[in-house]
C-alpha positions as CSV (number, residue, x, y, z in Angstrom):
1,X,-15.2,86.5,11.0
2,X,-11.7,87.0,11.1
3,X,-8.7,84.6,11.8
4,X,-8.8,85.4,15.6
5,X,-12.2,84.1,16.1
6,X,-11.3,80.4,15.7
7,X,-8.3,81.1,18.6
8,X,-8.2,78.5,21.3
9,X,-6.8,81.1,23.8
10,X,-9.8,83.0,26.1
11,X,-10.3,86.6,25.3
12,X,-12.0,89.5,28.1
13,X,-14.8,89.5,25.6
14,X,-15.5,86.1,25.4
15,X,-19.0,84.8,26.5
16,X,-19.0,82.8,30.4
17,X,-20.6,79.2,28.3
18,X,-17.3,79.3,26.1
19,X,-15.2,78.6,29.0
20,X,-17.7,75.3,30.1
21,X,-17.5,74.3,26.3
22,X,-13.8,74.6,26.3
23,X,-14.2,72.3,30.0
24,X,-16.2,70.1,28.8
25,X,-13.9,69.3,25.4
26,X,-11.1,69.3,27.1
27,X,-12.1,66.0,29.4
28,X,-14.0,64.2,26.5
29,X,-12.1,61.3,24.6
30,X,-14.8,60.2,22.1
31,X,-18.1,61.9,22.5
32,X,-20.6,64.7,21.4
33,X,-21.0,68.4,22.9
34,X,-23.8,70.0,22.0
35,X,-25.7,73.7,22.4
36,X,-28.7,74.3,22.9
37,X,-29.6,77.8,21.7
38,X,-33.1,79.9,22.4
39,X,-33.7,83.2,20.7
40,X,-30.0,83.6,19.9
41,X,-28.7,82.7,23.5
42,X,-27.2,79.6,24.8
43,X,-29.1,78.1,27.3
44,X,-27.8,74.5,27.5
45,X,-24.6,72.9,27.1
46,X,-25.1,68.8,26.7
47,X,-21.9,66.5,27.0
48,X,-22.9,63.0,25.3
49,X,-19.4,60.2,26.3
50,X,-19.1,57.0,24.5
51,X,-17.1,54.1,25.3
52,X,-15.1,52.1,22.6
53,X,-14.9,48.8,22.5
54,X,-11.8,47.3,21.7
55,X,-12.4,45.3,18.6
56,X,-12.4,41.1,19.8
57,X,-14.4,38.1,19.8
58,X,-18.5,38.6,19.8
59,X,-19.6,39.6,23.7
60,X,-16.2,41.1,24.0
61,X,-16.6,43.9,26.1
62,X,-12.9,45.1,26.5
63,X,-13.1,49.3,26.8
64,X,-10.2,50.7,25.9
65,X,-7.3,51.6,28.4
66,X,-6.8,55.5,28.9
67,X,-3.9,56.0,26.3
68,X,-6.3,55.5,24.2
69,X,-4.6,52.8,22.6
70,X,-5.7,49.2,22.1
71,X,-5.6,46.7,24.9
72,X,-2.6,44.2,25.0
73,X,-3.3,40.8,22.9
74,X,-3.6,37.9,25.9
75,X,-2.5,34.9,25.4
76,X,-5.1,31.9,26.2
């Protein structure tokens, strides 16, 4: 493997599930994607998303906003 290989930018040689890898990554804020490989060829490409919580009282089930930062403190 040489330093090129690791390169975020698409090449002419670059296999068709790269590109729905780098699609899928790109949208994801906290999640898993996963390969599935069968005799040395990618057959399936799983995208597992997960919603954070924002951290709060028990039963609090505040997600964060999409900055990804925490919601505002509210004043009762």
């Amino acid at each position: 493997m040489n330093a090129d290989s690791h390169s975020l930018t698409p090449s002419a040689a670059e296999p068709a599930w790269v590109a729905i890898v780098r699609e899928k990554v790109a949208g994801l804020r906290y999640g898993v994607v996963q390969l599935v490989v069968h005799d040395g060829r990618v057959t399936q490409i799983e995208r597992t998303e997960k919603t954070r919580l924002a951290p709060g009282a028990p039963g609090d089930a505040t997600p964060f906003p999409p900055t990804g930062q925490p919601p505002a403190a509210t004043k009762a």
